[in-house]
mmCIF file of the C-alpha atoms, coordinates in Angstrom:
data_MODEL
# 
_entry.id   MODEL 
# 
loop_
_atom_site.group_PDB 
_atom_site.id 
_atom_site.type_symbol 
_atom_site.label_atom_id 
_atom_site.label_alt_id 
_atom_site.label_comp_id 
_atom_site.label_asym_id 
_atom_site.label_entity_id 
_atom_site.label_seq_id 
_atom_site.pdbx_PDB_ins_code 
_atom_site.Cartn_x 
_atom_site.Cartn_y 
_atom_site.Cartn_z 
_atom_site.occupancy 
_atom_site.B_iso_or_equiv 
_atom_site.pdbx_formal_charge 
_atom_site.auth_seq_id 
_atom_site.auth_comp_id 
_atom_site.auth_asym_id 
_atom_site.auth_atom_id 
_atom_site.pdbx_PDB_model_num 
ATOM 1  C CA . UNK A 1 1  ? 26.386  17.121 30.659  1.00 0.00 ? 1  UNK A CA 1 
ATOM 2  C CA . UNK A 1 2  ? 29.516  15.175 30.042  1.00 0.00 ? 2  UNK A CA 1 
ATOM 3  C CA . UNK A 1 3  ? 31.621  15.177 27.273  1.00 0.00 ? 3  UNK A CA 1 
ATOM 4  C CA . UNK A 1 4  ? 31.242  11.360 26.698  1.00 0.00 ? 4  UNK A CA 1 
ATOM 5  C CA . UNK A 1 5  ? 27.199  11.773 27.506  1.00 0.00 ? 5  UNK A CA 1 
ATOM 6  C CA . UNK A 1 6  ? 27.105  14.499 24.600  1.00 0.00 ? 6  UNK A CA 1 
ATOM 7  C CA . UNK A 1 7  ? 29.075  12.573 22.140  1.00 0.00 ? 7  UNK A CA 1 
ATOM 8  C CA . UNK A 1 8  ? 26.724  9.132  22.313  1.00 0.00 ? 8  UNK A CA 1 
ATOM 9  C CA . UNK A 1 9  ? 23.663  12.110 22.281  1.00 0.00 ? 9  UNK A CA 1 
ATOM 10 C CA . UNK A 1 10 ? 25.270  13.485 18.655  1.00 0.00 ? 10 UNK A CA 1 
ATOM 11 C CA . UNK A 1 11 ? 26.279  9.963  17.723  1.00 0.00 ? 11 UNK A CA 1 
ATOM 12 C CA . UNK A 1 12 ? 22.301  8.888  18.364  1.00 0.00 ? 12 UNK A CA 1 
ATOM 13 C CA . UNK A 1 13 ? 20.977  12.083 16.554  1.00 0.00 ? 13 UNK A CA 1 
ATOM 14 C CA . UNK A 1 14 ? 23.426  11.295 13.301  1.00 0.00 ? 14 UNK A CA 1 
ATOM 15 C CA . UNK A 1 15 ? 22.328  7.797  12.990  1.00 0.00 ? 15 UNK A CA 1 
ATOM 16 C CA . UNK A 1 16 ? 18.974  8.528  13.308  1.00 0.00 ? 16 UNK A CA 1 
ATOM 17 C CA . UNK A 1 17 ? 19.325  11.880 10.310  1.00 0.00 ? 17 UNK A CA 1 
ATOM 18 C CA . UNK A 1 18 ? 21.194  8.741  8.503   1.00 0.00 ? 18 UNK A CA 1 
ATOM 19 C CA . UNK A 1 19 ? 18.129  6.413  8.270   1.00 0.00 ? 19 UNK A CA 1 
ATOM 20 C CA . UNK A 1 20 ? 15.743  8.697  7.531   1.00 0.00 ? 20 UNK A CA 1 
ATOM 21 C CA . UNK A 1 21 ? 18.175  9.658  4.727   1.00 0.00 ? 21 UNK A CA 1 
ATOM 22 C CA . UNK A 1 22 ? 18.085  5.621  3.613   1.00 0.00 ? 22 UNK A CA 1 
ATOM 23 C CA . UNK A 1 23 ? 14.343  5.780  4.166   1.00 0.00 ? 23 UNK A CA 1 
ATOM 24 C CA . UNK A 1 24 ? 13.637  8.537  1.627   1.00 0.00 ? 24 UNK A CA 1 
ATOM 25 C CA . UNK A 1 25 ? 16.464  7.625  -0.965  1.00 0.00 ? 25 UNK A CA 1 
ATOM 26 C CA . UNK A 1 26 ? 15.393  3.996  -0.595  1.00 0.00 ? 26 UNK A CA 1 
ATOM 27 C CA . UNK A 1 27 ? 11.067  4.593  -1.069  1.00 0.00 ? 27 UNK A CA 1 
ATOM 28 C CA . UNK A 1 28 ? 9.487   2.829  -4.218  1.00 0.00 ? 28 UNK A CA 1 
ATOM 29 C CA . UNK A 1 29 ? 7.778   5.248  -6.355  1.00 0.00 ? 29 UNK A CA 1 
ATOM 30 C CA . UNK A 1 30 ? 5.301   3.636  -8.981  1.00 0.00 ? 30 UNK A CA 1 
ATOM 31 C CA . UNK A 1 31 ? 2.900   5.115  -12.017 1.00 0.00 ? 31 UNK A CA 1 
ATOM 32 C CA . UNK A 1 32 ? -0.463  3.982  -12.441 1.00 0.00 ? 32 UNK A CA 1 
ATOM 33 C CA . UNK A 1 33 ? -1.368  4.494  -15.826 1.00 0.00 ? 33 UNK A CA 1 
ATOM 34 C CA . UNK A 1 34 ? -5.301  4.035  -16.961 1.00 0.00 ? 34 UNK A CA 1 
ATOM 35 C CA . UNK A 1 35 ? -5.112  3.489  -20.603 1.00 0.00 ? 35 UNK A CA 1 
ATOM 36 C CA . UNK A 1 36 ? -8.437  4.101  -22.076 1.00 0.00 ? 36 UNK A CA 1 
ATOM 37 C CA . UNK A 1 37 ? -7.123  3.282  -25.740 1.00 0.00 ? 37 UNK A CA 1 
ATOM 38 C CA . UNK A 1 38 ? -6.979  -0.191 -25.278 1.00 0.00 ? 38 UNK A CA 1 
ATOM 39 C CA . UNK A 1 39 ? -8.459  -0.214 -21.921 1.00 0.00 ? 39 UNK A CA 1 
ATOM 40 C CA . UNK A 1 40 ? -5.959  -1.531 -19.613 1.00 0.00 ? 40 UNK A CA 1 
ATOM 41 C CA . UNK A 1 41 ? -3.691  -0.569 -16.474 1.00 0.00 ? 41 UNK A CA 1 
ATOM 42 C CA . UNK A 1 42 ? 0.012   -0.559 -16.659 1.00 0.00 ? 42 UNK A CA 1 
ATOM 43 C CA . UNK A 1 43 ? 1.896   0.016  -13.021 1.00 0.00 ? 43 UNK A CA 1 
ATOM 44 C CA . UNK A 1 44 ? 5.456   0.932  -13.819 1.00 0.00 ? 44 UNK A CA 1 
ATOM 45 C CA . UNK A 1 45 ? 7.883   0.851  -11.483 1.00 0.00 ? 45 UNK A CA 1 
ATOM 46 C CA . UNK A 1 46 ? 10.158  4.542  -10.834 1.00 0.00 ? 46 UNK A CA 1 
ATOM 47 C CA . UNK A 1 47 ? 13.941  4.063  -9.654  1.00 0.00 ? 47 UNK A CA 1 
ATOM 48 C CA . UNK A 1 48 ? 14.059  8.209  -9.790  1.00 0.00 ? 48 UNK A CA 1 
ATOM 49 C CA . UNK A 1 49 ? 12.767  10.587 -7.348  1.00 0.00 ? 49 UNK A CA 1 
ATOM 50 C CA . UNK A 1 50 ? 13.842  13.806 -9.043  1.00 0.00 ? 50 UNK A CA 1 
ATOM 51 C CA . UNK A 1 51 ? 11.291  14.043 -11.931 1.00 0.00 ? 51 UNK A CA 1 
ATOM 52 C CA . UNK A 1 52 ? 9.070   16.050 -13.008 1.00 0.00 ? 52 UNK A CA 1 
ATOM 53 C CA . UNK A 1 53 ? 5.915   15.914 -14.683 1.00 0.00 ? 53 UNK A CA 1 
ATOM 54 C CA . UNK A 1 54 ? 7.446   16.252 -18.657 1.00 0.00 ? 54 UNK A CA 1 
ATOM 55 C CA . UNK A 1 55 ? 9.637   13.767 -17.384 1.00 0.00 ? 55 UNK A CA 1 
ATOM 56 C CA . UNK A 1 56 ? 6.717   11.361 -16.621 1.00 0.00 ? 56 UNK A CA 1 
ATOM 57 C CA . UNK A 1 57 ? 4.863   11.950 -19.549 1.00 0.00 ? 57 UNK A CA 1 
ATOM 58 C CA . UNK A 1 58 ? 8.358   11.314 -21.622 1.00 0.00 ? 58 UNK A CA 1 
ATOM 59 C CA . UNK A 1 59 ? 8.434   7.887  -19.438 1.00 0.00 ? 59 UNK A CA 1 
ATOM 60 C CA . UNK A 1 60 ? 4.835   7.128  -20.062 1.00 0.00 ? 60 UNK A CA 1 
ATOM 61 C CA . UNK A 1 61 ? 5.132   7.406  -23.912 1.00 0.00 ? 61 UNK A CA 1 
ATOM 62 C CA . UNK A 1 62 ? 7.977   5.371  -23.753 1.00 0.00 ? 62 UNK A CA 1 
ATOM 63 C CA . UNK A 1 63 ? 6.519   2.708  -22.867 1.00 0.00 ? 63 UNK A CA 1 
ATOM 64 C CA . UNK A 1 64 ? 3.817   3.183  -25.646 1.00 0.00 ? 64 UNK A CA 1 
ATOM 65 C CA . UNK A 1 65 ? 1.097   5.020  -24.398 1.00 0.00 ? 65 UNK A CA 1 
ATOM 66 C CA . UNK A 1 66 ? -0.585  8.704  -25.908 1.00 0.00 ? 66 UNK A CA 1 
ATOM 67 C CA . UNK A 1 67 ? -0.278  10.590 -22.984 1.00 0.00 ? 67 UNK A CA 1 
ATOM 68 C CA . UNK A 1 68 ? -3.652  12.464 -24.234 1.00 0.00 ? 68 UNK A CA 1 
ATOM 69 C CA . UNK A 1 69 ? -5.646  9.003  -23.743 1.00 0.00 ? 69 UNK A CA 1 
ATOM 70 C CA . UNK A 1 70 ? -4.615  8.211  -20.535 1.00 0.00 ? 70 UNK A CA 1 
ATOM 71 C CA . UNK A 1 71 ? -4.790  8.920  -16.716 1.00 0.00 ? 71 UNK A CA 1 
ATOM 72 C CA . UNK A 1 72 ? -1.695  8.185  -14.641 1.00 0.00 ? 72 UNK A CA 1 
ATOM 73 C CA . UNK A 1 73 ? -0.398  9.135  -11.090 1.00 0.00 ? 73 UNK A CA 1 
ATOM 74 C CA . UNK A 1 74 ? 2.724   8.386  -9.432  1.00 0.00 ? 74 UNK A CA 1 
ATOM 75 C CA . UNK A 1 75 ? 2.195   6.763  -5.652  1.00 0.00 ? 75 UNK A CA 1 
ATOM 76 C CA . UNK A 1 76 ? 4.054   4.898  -2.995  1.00 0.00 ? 76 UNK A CA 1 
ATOM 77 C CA . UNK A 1 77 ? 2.033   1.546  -3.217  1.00 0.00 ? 77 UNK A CA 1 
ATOM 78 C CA . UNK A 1 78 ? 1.928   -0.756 -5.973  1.00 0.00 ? 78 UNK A CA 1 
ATOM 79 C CA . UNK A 1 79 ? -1.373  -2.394 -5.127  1.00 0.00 ? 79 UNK A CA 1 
ATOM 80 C CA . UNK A 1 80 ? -4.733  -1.791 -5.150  1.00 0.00 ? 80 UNK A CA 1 
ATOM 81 C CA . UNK A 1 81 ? -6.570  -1.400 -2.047  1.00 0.00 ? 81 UNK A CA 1 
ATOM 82 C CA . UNK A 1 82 ? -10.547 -2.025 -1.428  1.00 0.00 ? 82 UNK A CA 1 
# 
C-alpha cells in the first residue's frame, strides 16, 4: 500500500476514534426520581458521567428528596415511552 494510501487510511481511522470520543463525552445522562412522599416525578438533568451511586444519592437529596422514600435511575432518554 502506498505511503499516501496509508496516511488518508490512519487519517480516516483517527477521525472516526475522534467522534466516537464526542459521542460519549457529549451523551445526556438524566435521573428519574419516583418520589412517593409527595407522590411526584422529578427528571433531573446529569452534566457528569463519572459518578457514582453516593454521588447520586448526594445529588438526589440536594434537590430535596429522602433518598429512603424514593426510586430513581439514571438513563439516556428524558421521556417516557408507551
Amino acid at each position: 500500500m502506498s505511503d499516501s494510501i496509508k496516511a488518508w487510511h490512519e487519517m480516516e481511522d483517527s477521525e472516526k476514534a475522534g467522534r466516537n470520543h464526542a459521542n460519549k463525552i457529549c451523551k445526556r445522562h438524566f435521573i428519574w426520581v419516583l418520589d412517593h412522599e409527595y407522590g411526584t416525578v422529578h427528571l433531573y438533568n446529569i452534566k457528569r458521567t463519572d459518578l457514582d451511586m453516593e454521588d447520586y444519592e448526594k445529588l438526589i437529596e440536594l434537590h430535596g428528596h429522602k433518598v429512603n422514600k424514593c426510586q430513581w435511575m439514571i438513563t439516556e432518554r428524558d421521556k417516557i415511552y408507551k
